[in-house]
Gaussian input, Z-matrix of N, CA and C with variables (Angstrom, degrees):
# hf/3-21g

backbone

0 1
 N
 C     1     B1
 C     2     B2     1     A1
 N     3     B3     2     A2     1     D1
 C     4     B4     3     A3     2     D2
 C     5     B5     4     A4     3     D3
 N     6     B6     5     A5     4     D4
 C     7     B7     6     A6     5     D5
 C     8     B8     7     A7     6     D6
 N     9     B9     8     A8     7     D7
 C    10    B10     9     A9     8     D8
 C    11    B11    10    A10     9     D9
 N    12    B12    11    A11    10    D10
 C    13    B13    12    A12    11    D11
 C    14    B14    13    A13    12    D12
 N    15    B15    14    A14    13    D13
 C    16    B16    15    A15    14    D14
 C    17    B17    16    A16    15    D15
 N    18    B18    17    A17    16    D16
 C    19    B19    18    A18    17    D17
 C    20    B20    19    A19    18    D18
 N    21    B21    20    A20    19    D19
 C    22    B22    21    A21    20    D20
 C    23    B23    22    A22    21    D21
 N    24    B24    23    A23    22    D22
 C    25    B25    24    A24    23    D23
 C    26    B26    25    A25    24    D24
 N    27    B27    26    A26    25    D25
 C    28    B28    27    A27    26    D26
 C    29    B29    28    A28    27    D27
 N    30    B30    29    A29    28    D28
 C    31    B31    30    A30    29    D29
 C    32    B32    31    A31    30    D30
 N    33    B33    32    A32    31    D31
 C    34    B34    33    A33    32    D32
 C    35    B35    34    A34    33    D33
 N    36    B36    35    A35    34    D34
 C    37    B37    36    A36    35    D35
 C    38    B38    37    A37    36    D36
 N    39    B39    38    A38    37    D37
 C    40    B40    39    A39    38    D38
 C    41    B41    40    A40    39    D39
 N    42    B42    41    A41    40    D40
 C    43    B43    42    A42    41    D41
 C    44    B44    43    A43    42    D42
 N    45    B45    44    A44    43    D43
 C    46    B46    45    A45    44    D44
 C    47    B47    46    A46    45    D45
 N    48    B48    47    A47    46    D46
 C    49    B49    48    A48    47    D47
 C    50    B50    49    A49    48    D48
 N    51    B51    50    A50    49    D49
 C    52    B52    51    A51    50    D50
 C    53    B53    52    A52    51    D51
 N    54    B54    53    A53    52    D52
 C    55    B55    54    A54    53    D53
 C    56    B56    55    A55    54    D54
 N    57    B57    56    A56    55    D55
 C    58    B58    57    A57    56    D56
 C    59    B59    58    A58    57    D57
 N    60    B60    59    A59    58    D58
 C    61    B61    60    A60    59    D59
 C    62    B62    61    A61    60    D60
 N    63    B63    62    A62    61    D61
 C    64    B64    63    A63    62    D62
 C    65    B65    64    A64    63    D63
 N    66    B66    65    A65    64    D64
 C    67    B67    66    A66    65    D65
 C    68    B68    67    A67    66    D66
 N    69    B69    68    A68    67    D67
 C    70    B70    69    A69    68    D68
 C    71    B71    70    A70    69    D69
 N    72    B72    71    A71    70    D70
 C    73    B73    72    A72    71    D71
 C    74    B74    73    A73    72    D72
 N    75    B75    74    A74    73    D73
 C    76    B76    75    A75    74    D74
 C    77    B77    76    A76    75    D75
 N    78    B78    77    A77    76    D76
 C    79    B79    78    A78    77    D77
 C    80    B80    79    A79    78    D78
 N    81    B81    80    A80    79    D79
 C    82    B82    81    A81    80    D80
 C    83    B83    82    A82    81    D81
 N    84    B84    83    A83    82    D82
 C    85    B85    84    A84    83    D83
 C    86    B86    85    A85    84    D84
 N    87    B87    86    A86    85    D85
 C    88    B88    87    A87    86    D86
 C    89    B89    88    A88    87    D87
 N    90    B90    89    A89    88    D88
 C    91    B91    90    A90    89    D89
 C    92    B92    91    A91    90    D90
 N    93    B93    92    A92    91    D91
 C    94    B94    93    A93    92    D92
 C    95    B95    94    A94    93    D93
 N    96    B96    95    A95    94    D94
 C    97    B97    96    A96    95    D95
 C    98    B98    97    A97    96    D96
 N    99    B99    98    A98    97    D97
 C   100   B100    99    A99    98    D98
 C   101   B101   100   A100    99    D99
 N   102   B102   101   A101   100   D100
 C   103   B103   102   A102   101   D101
 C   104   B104   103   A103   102   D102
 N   105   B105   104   A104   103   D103
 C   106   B106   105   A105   104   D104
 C   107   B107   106   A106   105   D105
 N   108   B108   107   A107   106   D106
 C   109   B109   108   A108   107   D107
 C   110   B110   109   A109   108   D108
 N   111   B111   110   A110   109   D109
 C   112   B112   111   A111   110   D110
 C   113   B113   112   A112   111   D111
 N   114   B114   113   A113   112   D112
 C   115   B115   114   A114   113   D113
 C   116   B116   115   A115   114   D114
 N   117   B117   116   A116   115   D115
 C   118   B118   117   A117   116   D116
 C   119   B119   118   A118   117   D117
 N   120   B120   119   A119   118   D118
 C   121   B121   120   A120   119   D119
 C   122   B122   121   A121   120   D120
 N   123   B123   122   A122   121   D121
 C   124   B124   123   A123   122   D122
 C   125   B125   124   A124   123   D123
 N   126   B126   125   A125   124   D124
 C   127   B127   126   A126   125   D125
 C   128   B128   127   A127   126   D126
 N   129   B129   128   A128   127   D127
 C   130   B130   129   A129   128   D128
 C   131   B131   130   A130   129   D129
 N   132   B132   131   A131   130   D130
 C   133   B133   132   A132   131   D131
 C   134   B134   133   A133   132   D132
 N   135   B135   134   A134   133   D133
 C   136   B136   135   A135   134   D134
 C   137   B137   136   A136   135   D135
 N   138   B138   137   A137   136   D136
 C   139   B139   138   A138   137   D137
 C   140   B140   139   A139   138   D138
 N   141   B141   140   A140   139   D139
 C   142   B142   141   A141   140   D140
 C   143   B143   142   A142   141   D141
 N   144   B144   143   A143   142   D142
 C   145   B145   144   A144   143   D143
 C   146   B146   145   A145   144   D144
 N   147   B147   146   A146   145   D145
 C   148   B148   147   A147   146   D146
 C   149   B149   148   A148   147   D147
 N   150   B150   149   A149   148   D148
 C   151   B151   150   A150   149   D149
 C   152   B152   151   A151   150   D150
 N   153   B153   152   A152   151   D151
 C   154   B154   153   A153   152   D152
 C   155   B155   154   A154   153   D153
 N   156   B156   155   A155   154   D154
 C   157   B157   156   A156   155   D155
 C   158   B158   157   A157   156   D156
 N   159   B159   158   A158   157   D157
 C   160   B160   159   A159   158   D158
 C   161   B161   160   A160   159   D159
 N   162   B162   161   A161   160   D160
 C   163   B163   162   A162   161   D161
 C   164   B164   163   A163   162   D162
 N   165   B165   164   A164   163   D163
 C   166   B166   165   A165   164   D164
 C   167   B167   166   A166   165   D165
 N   168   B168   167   A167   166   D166
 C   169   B169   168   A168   167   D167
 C   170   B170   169   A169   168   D168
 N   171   B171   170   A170   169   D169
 C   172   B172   171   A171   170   D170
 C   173   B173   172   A172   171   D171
 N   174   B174   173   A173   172   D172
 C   175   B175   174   A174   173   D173
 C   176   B176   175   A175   174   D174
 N   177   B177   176   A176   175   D175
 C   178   B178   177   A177   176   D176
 C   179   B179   178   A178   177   D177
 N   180   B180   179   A179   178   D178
 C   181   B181   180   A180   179   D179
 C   182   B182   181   A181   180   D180
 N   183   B183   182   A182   181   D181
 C   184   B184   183   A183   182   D182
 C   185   B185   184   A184   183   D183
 N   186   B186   185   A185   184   D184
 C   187   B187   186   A186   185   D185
 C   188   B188   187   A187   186   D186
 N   189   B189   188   A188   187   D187
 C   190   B190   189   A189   188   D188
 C   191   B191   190   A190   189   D189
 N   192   B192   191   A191   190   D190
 C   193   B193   192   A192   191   D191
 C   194   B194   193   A193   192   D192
 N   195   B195   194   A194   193   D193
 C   196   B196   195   A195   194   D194
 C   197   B197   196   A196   195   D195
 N   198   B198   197   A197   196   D196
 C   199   B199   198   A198   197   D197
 C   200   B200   199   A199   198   D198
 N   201   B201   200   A200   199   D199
 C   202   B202   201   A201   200   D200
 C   203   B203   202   A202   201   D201
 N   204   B204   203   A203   202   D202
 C   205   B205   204   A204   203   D203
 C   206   B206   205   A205   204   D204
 N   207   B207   206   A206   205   D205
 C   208   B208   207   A207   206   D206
 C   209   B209   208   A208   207   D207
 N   210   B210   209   A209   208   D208
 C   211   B211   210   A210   209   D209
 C   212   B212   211   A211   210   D210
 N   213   B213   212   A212   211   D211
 C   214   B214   213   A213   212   D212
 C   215   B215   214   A214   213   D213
 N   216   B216   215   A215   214   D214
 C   217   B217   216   A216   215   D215
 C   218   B218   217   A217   216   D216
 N   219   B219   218   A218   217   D217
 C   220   B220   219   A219   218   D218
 C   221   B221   220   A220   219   D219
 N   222   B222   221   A221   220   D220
 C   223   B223   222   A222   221   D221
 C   224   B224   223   A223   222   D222
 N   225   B225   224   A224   223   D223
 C   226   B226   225   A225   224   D224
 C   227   B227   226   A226   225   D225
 N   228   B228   227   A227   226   D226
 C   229   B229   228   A228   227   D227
 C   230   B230   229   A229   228   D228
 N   231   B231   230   A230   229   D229
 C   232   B232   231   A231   230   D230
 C   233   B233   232   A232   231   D231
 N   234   B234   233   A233   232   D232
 C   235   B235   234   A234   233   D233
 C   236   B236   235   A235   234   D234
 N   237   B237   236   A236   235   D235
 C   238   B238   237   A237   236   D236
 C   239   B239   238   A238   237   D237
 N   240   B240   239   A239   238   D238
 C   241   B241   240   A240   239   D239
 C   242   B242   241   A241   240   D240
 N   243   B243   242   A242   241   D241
 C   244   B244   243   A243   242   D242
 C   245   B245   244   A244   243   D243
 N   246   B246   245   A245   244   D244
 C   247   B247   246   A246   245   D245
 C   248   B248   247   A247   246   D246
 N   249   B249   248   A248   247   D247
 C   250   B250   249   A249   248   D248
 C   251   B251   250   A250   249   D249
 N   252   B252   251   A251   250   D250
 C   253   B253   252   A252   251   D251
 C   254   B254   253   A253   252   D252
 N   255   B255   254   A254   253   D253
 C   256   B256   255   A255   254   D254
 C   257   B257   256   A256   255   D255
 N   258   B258   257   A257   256   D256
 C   259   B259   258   A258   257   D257
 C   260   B260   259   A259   258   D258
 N   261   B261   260   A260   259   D259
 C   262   B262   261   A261   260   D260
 C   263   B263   262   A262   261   D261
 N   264   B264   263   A263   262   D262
 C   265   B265   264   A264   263   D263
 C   266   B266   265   A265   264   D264
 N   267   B267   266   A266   265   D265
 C   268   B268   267   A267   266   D266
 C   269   B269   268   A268   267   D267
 N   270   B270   269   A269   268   D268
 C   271   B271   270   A270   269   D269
 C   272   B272   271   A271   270   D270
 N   273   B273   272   A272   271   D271
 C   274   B274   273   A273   272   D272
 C   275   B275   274   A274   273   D273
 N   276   B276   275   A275   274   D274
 C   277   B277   276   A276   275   D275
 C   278   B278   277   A277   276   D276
 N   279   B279   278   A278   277   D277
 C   280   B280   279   A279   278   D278
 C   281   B281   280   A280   279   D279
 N   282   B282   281   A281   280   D280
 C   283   B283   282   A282   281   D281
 C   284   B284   283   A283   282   D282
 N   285   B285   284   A284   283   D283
 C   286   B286   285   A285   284   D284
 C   287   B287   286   A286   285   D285
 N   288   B288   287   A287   286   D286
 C   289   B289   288   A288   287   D287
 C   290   B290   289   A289   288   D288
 N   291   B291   290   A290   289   D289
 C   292   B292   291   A291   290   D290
 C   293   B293   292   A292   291   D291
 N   294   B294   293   A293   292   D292
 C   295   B295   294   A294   293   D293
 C   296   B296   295   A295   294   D294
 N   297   B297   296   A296   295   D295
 C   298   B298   297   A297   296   D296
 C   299   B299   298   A298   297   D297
 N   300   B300   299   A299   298   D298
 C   301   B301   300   A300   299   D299
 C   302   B302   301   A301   300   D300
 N   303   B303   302   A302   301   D301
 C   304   B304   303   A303   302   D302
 C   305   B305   304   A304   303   D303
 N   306   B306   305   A305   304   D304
 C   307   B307   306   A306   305   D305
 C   308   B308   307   A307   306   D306
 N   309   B309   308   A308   307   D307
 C   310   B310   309   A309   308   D308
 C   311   B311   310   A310   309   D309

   B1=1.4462
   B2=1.5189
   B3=1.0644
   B4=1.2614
   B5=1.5455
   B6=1.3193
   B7=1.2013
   B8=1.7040
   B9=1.3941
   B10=1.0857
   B11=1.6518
   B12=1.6897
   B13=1.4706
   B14=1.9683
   B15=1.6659
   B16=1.4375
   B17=1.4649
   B18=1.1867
   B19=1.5915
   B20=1.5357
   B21=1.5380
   B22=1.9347
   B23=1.6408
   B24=1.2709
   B25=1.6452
   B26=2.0918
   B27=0.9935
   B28=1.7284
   B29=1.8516
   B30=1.1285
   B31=1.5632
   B32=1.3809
   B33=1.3648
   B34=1.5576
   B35=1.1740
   B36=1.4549
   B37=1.1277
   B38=1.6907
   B39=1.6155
   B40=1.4752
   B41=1.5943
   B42=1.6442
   B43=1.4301
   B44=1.0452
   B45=1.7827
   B46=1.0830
   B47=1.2193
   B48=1.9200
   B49=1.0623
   B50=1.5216
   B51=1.3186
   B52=0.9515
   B53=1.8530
   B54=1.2896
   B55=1.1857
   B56=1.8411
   B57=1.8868
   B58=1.5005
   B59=1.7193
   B60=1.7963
   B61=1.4988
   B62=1.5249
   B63=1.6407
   B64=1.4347
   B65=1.9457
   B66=1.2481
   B67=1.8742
   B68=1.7234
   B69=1.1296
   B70=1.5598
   B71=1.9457
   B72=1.1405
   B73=1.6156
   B74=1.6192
   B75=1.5496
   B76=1.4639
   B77=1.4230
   B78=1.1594
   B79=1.4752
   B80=1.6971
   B81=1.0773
   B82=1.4948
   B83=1.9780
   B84=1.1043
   B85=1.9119
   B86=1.8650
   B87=0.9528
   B88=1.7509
   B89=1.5305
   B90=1.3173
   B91=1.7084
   B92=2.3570
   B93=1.1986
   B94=1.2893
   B95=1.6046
   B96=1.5420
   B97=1.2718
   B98=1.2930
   B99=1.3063
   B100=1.2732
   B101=1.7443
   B102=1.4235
   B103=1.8691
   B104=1.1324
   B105=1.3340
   B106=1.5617
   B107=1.1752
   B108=1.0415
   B109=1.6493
   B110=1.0316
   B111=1.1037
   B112=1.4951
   B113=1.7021
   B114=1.1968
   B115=1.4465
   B116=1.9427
   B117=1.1351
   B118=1.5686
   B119=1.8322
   B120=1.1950
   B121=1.3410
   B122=1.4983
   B123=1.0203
   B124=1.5901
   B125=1.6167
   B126=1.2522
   B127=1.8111
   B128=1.1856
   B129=1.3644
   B130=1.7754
   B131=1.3629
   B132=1.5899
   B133=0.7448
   B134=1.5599
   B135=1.5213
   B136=1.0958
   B137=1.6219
   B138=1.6338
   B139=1.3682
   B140=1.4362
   B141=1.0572
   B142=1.4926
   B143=1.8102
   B144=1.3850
   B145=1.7131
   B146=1.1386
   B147=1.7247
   B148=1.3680
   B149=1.7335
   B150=1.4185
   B151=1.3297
   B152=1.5564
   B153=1.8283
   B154=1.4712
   B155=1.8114
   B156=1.0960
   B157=1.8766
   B158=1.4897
   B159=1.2596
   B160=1.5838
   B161=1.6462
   B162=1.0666
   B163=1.8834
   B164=1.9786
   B165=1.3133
   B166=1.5851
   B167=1.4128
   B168=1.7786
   B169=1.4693
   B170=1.5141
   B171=1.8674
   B172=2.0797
   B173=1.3640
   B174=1.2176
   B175=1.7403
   B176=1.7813
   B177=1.0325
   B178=1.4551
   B179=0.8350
   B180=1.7724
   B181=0.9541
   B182=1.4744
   B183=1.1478
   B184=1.5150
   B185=1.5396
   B186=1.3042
   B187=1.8089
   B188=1.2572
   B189=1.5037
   B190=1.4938
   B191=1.7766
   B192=1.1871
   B193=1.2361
   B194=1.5857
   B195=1.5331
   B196=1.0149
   B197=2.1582
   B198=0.8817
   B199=1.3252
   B200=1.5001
   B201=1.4803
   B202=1.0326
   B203=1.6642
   B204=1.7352
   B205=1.9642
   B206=1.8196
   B207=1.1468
   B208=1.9505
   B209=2.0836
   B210=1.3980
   B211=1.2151
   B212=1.6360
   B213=1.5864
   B214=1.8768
   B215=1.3660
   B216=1.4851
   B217=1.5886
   B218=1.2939
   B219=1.7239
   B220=1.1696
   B221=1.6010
   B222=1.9425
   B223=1.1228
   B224=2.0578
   B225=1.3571
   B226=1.2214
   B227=1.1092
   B228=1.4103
   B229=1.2638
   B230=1.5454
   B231=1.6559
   B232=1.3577
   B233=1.6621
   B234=1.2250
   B235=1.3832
   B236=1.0408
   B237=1.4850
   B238=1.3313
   B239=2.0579
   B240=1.0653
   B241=1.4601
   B242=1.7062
   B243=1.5875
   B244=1.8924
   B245=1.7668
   B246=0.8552
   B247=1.9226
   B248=1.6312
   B249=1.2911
   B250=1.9300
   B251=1.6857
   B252=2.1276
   B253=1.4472
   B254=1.4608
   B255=1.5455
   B256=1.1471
   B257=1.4202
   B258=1.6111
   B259=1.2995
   B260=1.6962
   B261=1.0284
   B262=1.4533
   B263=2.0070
   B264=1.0611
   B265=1.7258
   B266=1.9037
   B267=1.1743
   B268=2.0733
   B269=1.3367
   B270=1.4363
   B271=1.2075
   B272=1.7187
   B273=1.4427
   B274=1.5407
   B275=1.3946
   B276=1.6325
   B277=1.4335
   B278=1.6112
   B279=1.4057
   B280=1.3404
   B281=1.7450
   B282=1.7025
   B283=1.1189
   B284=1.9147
   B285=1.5495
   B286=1.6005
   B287=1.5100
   B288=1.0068
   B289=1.2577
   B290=1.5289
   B291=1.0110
   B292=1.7771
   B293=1.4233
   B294=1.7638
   B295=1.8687
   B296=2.0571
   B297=1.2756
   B298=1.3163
   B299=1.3901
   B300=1.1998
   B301=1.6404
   B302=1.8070
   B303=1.9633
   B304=1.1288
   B305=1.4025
   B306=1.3163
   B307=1.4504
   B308=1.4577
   B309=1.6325
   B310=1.6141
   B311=1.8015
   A1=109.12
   A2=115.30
   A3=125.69
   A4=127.72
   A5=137.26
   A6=149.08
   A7=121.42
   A8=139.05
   A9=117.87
   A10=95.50
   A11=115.48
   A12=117.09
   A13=77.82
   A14=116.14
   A15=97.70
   A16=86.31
   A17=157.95
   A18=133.21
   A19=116.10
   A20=86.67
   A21=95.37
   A22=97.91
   A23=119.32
   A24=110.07
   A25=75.34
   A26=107.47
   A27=93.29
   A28=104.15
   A29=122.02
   A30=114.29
   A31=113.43
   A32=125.64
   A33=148.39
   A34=101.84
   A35=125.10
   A36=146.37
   A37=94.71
   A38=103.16
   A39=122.57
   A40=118.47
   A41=96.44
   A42=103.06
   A43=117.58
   A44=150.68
   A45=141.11
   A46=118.45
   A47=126.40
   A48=127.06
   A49=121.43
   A50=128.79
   A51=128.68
   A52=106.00
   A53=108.37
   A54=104.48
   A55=140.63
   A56=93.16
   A57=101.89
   A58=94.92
   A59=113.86
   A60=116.67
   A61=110.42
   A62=113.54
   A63=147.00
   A64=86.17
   A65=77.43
   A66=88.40
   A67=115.62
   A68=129.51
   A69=125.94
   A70=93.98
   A71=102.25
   A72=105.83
   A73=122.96
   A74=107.99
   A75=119.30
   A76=96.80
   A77=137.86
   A78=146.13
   A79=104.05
   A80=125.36
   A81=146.20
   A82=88.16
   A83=124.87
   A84=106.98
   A85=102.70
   A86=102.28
   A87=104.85
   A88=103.63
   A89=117.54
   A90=113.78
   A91=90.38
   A92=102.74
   A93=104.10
   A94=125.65
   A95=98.51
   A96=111.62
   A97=123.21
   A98=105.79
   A99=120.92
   A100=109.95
   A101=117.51
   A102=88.54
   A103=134.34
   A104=133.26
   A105=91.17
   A106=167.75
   A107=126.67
   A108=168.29
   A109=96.70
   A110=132.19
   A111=117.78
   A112=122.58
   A113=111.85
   A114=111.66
   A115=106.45
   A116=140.16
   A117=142.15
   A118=95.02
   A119=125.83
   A120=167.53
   A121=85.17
   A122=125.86
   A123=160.21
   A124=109.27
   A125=121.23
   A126=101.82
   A127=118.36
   A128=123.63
   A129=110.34
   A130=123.11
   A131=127.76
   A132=116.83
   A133=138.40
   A134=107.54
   A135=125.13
   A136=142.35
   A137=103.81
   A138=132.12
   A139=97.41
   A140=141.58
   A141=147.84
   A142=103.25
   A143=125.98
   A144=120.67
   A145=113.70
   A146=98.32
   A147=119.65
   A148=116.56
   A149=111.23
   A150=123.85
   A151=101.59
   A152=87.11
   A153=115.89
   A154=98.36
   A155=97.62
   A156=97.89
   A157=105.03
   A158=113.48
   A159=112.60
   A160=97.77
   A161=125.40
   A162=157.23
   A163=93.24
   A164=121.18
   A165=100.20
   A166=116.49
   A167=118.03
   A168=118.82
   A169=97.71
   A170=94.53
   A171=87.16
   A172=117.54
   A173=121.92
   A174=109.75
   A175=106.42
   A176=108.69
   A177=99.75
   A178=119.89
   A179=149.56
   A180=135.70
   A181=141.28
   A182=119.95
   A183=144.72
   A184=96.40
   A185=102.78
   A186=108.09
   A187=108.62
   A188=130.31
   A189=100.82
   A190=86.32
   A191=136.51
   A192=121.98
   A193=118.05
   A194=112.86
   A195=126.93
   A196=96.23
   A197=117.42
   A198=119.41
   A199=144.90
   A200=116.38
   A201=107.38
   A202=146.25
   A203=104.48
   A204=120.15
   A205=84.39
   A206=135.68
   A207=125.74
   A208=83.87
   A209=127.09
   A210=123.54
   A211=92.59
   A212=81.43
   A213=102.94
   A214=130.24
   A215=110.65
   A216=136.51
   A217=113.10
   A218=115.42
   A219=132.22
   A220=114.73
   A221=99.65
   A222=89.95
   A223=110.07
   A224=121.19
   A225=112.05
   A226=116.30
   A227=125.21
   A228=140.21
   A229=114.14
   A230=104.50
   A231=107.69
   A232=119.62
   A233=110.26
   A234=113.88
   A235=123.85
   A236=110.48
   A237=130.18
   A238=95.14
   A239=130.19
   A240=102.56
   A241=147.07
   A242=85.58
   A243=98.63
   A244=105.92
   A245=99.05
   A246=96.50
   A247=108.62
   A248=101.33
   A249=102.56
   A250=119.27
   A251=97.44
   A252=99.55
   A253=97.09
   A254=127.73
   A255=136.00
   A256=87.59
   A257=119.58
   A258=136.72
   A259=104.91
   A260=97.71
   A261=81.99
   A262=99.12
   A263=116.03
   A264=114.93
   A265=98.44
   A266=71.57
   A267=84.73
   A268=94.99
   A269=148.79
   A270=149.40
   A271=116.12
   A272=121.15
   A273=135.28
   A274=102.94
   A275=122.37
   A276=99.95
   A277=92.97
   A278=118.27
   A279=131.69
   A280=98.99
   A281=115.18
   A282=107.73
   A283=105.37
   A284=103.67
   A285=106.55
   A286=108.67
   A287=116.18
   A288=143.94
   A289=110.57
   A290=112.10
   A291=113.52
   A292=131.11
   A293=107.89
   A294=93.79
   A295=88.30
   A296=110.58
   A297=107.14
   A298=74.37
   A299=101.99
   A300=130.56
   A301=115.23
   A302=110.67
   A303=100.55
   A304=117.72
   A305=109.57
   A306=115.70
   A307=113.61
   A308=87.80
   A309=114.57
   A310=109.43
   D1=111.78
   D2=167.85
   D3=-66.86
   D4=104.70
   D5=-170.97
   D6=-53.00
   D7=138.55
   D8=-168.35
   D9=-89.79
   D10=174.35
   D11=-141.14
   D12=-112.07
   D13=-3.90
   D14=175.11
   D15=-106.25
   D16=-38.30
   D17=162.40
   D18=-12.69
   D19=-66.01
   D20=-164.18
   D21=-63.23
   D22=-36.61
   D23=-157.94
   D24=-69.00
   D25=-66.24
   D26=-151.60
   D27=-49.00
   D28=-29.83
   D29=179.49
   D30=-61.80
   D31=-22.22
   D32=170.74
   D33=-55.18
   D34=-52.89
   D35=-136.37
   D36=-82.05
   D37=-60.81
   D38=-175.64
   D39=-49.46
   D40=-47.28
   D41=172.63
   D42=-78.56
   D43=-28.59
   D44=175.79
   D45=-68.81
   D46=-25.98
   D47=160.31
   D48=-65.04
   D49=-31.95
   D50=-160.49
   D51=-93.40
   D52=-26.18
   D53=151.28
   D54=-54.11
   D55=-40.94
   D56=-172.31
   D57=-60.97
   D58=-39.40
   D59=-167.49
   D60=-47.80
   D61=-49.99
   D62=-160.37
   D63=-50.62
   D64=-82.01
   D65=-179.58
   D66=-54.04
   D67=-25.32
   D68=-178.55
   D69=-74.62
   D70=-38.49
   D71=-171.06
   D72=-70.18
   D73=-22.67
   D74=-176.62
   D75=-106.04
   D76=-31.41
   D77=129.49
   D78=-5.42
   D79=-81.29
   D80=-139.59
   D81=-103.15
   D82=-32.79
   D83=167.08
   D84=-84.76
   D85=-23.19
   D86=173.65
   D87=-63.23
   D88=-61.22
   D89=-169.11
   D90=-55.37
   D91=-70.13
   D92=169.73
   D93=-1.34
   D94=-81.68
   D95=160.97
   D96=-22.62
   D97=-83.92
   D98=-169.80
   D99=-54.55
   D100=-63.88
   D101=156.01
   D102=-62.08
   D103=-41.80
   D104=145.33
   D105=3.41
   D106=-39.52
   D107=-146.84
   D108=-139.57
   D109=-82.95
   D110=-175.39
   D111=-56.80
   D112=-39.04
   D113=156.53
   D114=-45.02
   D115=-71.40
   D116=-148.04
   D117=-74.51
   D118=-23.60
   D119=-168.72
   D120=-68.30
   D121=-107.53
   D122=179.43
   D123=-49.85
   D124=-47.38
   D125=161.78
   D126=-84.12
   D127=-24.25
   D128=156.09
   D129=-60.86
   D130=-16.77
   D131=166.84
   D132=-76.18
   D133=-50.41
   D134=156.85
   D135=-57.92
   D136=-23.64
   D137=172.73
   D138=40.43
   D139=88.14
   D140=170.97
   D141=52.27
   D142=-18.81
   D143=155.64
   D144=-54.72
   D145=144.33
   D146=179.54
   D147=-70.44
   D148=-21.27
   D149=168.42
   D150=-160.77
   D151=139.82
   D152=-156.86
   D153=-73.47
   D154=169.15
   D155=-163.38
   D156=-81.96
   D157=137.13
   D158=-164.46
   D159=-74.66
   D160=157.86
   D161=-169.08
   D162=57.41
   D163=33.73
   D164=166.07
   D165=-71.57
   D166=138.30
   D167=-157.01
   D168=-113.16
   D169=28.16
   D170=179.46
   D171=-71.78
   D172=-30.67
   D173=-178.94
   D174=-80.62
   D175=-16.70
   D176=166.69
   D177=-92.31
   D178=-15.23
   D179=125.04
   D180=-32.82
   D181=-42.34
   D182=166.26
   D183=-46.57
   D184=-71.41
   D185=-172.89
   D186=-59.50
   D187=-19.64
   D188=-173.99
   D189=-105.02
   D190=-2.46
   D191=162.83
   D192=-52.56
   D193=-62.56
   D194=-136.97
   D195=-122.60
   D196=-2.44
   D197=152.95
   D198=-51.27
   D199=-73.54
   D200=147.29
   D201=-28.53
   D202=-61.81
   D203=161.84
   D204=-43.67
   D205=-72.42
   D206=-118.21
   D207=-112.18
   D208=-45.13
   D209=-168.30
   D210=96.54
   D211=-172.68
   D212=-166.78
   D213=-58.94
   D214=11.95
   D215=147.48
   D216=-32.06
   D217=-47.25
   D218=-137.71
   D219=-132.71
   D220=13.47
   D221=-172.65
   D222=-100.09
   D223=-176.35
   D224=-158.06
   D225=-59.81
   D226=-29.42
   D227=-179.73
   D228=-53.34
   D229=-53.23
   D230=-178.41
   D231=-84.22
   D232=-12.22
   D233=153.00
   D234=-52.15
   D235=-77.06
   D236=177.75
   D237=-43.29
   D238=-56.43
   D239=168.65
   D240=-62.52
   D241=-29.94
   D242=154.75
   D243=-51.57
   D244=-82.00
   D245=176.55
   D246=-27.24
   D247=-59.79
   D248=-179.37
   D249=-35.07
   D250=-41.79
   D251=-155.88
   D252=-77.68
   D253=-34.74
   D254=-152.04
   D255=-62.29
   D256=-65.92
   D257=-170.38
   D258=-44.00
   D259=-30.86
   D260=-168.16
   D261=-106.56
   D262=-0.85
   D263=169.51
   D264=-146.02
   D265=82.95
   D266=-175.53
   D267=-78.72
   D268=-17.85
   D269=169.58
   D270=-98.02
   D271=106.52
   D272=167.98
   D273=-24.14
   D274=-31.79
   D275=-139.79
   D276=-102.22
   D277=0.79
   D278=-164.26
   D279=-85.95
   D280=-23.12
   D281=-172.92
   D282=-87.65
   D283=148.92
   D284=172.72
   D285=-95.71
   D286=134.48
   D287=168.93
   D288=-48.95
   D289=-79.05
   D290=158.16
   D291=-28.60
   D292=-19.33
   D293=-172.44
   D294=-103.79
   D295=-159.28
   D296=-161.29
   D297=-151.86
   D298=175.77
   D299=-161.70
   D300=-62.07
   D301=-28.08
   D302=166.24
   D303=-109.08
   D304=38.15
   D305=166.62
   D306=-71.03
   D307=-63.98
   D308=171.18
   D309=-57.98

C-alpha cells in the first residue's frame, strides 16, 4: 500500500514541530540551570556580605570537582559566568523562555 504524499508531508510536519518544542524545552532548563548555579555560586560566596572575600577558590573548586563527570559546562570560565547571569537577572521571572543560553 502505497502512502498518500499529503499523509507523509503532514507526519513531517508533526515531527519537525515536535522536535523544534524538544529543543526550545532543553534550551529553557539549560538557561535555568545555569542560574541556578550561579545563584548557590554567589550566596556561598558572599554569605550575607556585600562583597565576597577576595582570593575565594570556590568556582575553581567547583570546576575541578565537577568537570571532568559533566565537561566544559563546568569549567571556571563558565562558572564564573553562571554567577554573572544570576547577578545580573537575580529574579527567574526576568528570564524569557524563548531565548536560549546564548541569547543571554
Amino acid at each position: 500500500m502505497e502512502l498518500k504524499k499529503s499523509l507523509v508531508e503532514e507526519i513531517l510536519i508533526i515531527i519537525s514541530a515536535s522536535q523544534v518544542r524538544a529543543i526550545r524545552s532543553v534550551d529553557a532548563e539549560r538557561v535555568l540551570m545555569y542560574w541556578q548555579i550561579g545563584k548557590v555560586i554567589f550566596e556561598e560566596e558572599q554569605q550575607g556580605k556585600s562583597r565576597a572575600d577576595y582570593g575565594s577558590f570556590l568556582i575553581k573548586s567547583i570546576s575541578n570537582e565537577f568537570q571532568s563527570q559533566f565537561g566544559i559546562g563546568f569549567s571556571i570560565r563558565q562558572l564564573e559566568m553562571n554567577r554573572q547571569f544570576y547577578r545580573l537577572f537575580s529574579n527567574t521571572n526576568a528570564l524569557r523562555s524563548q531565548f536560549n543560553w546564548t541569547h543571554y
